[in-house]
C-alpha positions as CSV (number, residue, x, y, z in Angstrom):
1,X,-11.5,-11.4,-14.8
2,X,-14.8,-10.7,-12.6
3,X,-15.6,-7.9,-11.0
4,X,-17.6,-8.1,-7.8
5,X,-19.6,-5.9,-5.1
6,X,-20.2,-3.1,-7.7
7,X,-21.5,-0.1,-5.6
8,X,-21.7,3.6,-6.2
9,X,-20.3,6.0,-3.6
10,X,-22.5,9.1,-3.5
11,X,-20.2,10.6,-0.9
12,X,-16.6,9.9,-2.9
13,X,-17.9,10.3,-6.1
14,X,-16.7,7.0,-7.2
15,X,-18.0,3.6,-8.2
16,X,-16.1,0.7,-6.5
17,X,-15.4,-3.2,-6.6
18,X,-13.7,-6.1,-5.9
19,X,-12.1,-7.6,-9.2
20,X,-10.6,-10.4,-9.6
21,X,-7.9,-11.5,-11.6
22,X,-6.8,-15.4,-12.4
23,X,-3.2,-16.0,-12.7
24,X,-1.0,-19.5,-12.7
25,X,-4.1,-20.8,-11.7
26,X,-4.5,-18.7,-8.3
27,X,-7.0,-15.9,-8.4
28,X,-6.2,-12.9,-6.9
29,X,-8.4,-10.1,-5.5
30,X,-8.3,-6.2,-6.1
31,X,-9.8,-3.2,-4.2
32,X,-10.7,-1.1,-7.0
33,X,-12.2,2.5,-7.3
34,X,-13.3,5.0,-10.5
35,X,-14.1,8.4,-9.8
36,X,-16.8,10.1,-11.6
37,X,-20.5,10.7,-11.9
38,X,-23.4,8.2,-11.2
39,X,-24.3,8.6,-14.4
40,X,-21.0,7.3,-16.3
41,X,-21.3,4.6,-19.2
42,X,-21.6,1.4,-17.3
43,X,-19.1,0.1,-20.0
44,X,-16.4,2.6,-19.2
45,X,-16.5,2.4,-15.5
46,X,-15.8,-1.7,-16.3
47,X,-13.0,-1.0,-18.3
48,X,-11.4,1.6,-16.3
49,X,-12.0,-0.8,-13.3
50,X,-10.4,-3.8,-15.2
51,X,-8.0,-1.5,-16.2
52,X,-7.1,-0.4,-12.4
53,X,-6.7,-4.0,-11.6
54,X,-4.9,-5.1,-14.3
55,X,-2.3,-2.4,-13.5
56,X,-2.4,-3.5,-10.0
57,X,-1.7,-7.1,-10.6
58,X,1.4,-6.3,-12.4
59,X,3.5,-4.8,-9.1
């Protein structure tokens, strides 16, 4: 899993990125966003983004 284009959004309170998730050899792409402050532990706003996508990949 990578995540990709990490950017804060001052204006929707949210940090956002591309992840991307390999599966049966094929990698597929999420549009992912965490709301909360700029100033959220970097290693929780990975997690909840790898979360997100995780949950996204399995619909």
């Amino acid at each position: 899993m990578n995540i990709k284009n990490l950017r804060y959004s001052a204006k929707e309170q949210a940090f956002m990125a591309s992840v991307d998730i390999e599966r049966f050899g094929r990698t597929f792409r999420y549009p992912c966003a965490v709301h909360g402050p700029q100033s959220m532990d970097p290693a929780a706003v990975v997690d909840r983004l790898r979360h997100k996508a995780l949950q996204m990949s399995d619909t």
